[in-house]
C-alpha positions in Angstrom: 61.5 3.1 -5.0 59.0 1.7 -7.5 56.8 -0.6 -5.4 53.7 -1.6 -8.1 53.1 -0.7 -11.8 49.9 -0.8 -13.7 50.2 -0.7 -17.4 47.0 -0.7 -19.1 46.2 -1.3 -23.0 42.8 -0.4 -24.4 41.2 -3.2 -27.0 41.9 -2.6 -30.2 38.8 -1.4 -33.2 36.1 -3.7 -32.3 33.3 -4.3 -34.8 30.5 -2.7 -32.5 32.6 0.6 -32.1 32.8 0.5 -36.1 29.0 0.0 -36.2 28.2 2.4 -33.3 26.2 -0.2 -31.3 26.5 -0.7 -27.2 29.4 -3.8 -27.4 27.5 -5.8 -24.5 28.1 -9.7 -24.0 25.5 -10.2 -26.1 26.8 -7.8 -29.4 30.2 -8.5 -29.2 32.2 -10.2 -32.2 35.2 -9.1 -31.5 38.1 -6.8 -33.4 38.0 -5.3 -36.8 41.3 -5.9 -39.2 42.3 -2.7 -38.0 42.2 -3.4 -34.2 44.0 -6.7 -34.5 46.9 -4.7 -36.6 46.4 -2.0 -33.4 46.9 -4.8 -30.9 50.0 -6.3 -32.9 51.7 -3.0 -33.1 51.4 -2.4 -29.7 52.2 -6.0 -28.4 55.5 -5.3 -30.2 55.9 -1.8 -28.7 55.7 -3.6 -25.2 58.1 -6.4 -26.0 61.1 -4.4 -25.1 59.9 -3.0 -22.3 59.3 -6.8 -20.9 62.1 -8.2 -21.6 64.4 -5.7 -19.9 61.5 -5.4 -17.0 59.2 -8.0 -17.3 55.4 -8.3 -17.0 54.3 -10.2 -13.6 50.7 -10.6 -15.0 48.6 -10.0 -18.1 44.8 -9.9 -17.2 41.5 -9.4 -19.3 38.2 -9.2 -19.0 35.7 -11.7 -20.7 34.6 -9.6 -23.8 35.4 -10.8 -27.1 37.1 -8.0 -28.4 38.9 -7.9 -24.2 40.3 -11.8 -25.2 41.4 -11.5 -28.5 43.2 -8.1 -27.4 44.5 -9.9 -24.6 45.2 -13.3 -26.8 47.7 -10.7 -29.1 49.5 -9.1 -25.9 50.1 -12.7 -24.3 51.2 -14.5 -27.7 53.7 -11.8 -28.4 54.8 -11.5 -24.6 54.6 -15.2 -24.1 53.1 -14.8 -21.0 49.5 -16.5 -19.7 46.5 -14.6 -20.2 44.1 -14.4 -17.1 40.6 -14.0 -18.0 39.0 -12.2 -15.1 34.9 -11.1 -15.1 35.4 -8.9 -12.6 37.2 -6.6 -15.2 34.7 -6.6 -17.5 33.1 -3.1 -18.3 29.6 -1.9 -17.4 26.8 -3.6 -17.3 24.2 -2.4 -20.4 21.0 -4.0 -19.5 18.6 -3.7 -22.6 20.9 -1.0 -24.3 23.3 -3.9 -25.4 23.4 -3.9 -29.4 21.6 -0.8 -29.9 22.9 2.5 -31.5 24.4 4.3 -29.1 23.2 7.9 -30.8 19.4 6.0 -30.0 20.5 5.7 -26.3 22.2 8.6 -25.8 19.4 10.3 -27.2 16.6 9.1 -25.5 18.8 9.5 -21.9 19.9 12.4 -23.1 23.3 12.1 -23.0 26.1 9.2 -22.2 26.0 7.1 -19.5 28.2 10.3 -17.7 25.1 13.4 -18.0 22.9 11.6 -15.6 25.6 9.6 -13.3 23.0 8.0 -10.8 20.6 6.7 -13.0 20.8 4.1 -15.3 21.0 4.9 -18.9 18.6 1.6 -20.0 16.5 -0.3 -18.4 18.4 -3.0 -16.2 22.0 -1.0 -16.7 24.3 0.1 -14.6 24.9 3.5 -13.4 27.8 5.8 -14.2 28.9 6.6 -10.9 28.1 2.9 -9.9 30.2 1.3 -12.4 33.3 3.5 -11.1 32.6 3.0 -7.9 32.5 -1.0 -8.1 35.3 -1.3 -10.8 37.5 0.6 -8.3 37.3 -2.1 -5.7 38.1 -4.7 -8.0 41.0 -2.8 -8.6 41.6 -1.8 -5.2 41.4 -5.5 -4.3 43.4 -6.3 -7.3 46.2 -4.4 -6.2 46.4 -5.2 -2.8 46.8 -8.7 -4.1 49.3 -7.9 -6.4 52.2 -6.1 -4.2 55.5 -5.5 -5.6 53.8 -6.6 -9.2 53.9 -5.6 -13.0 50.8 -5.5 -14.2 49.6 -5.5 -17.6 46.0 -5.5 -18.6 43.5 -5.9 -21.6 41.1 -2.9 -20.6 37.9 -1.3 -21.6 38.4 2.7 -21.9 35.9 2.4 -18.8 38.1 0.6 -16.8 41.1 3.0 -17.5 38.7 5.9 -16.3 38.0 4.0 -13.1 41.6 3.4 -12.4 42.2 7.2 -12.7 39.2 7.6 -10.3 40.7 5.4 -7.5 44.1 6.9 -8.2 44.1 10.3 -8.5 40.4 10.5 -5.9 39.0 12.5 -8.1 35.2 13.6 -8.7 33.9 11.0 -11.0 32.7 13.6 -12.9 35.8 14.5 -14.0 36.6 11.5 -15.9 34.5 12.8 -18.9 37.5 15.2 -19.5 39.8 11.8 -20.8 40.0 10.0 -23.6 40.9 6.7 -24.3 42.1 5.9 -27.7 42.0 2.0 -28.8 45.2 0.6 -28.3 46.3 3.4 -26.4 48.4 2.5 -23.9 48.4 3.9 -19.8 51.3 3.5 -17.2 51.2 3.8 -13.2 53.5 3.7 -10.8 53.2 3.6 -7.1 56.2 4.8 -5.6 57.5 5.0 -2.1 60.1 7.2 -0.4 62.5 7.0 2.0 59.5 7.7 4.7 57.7 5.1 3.4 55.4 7.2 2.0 53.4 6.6 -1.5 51.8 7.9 -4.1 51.2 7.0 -7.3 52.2 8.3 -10.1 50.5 8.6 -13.6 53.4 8.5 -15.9 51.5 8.1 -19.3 48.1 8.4 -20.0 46.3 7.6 -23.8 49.8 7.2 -25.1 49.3 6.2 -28.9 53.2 7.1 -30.5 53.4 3.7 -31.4 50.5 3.6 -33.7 51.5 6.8 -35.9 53.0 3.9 -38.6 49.8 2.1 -38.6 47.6 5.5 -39.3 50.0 6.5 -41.9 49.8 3.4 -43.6 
């Protein structure tokens, strides 16, 4: 028996991931043309799906490029959006709007190679982020019992779902990527014991968008 699902849809192309700059609060503008056509492709790919199962709740976080994402899902899904900051993605300090190849360089590496420290002055930490992104979602889930779930995600917050899930070592979560628009599907499950586990049916799934990249 399916007891909870989690569906989660990366933001489309934002300008700062076009530019290469850390998308902070403070450099966010929002999508490119190309990641609103993303987010419209895959709104439709999910209307289907909602209206022979629908969506419970559609939540965001408070980045531009996490609202208008979110703004595409809940106009096509005609559901309200829920703009949450506690599903924002990590905290940059002093790196926000800078090139990311000028931060990764002088921490040599991503915010993964050193995941205790933070990568700029008045960041967070790697392992910090998963580990407090995880409760929200732990918190978020006990919550939302028996619920479908849709979300307007950062790739981070993705990585920190598969974290809590699967318990793995956060260092693992460099090994997945996180495609904008892509979209990621859990299910917890219980059996006749009343045992559960979830279950990870798709992860980065991006079908939908092979149209859009051939056009």
């Amino acid at each position: 028996m399916i007891v909870t699902e989690l569906t989660f849809v990366r933001h489309g192309q934002a300008q700062c991931n076009v530019n290469g700059v850390v998308g902070g609060p403070r450099t966010c503008t929002g999508l490119t043309d190309l990641g609103r056509q993303q987010m419209t492709v895959t709104a439709a790919r999910l209307v289907s799906e909602h209206e022979a199962n629908p969506f419970t709740h559609l939540y965001c976080g408070p980045r531009q490029r996490l609202r208008e994402s979110g703004r595409i899902l809940a106009d096509a899904l005609d559901l309200p959006l829920i703009i949450s900051n506690t599903l924002d993605g990590p905290v940059h300090g002093e790196a926000d709007g800078k090139p990311w190849h000028e931060v990764k360089t002088a921490f040599r590496g991503g915010p993964h190679a050193h995941p205790d420290q933070p990568w700029a002055p008045g960041s967070d930490t790697w392992n910090g982020y998963l580990k407090l992104a995880g409760e929200v979602l732990a918190d978020l889930i006990r919550n939302h019992q028996g619920a479908r779930i849709l979300f307007a995600a950062h790739g981070e917050t993705v990585l920190a779902t598969h974290t809590l899930l699967l318990d793995l070592h956060p260092g693992l979560m460099t090994s997945f990527t996180v495609d904008h628009a892509s979209i990621t599907h859990w299910q917890l499950h219980r059996n006749r014991f009343d045992d559960e586990r979830w279950m990870l049916l798709h992860h980065n799934n991006t079908a939908h968008l092979t149209a859009l990249a051939g056009s």
